[in-house]
Residue, then its C-alpha position, 0 to 999 in steps of 0.5 A: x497517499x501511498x503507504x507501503x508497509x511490510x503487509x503491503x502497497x495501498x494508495x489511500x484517498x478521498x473522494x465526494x463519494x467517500x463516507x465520512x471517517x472513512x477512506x479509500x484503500x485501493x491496491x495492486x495486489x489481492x493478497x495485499x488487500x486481504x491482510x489489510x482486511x485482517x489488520x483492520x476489520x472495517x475493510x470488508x467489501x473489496x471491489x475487484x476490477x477484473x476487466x479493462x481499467x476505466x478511471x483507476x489503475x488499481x484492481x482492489x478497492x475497498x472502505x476503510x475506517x479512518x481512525x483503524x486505518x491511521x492506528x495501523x499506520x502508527x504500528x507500523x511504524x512502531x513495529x520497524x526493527x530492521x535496517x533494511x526494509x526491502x530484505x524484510x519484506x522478502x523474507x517476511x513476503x517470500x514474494x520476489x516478484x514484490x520485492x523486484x517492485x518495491x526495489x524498482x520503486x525505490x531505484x526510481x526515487x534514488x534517481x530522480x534524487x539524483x537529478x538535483x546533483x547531476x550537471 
C-alpha cells in the first residue's frame, strides 16, 4: 500500500519475515523516514541501503507497529483542512524537489484516468 501523507511517501507491506502486528514501512527519502519515527515510535532501526539496489527499490526500510501505524493513518486523514494537497505539502515541506515528485505522480494517475476516454 502507498500512503503519502503531508510528513511523507511510504509503501507499507508484509513479508513471511515480517513479525506479527508489525509492518514494513519502506521510503525514499531519509527525512520521510525520520518524521515517521517521530510520529510513531515503534519505528526505531531504520536500515539504510547505500549501495546498488538488489530486491528493492527503497533506500529506508524499518518495522513498524500495525496498530501505531494504522492511528497515524486516521490522523491523517482527520487533520485534512486544505484543498489542495500538493501547496500544503510545499509550504509545509519547503521541499520543491518533493512536491515536483508528488505532482508527477499525480499528472501520471490523471493520464492513465484519461486513457478510458481517449478514441
Amino acid at each position: 500500500m502507498w500512503m503519502i501523507t503531508r510528513k511523507g511517501f511510504f509503501c507499507l507491506g508484509v513479508t513471511d519475515e515480517t513479525p506479527e502486528n508489525k509492518i514494513e514501512v519502506r521510503a525514499r527519502n531519509r527525512s520521510d523516514m525520520e518524521r515517521l519515527k517521530q510520529l510513531c515510535p515503534s519505528v526505531q532501526d531504520i536500515e539504510v541501503y547505500d549501495g546498488p539496489l538488489k530486491g528493492s527499490d527503497f533506500r529506508f526500510k524499518a518495522l513498524a507497529d500495525r496498530r501505531e501505524l494504522e492511528e497515524y493513518a486516521v490522523r491523517s486523514v482527520r487533520g485534512v483542512d486544505y484543498d489542495r494537497f500538493e501547496k500544503t505539502v510545499d509550504r509545509e515541506t519547503n521541499d520543491p524537489a518533493r512536491t515536483k515528485a508528488y505532482v508527477s505522480c499525480r499528472h501520471a494517475l490523471f493520464l492513465w484516468q484519461e486513457q478510458e476516454f481517449l478514441p
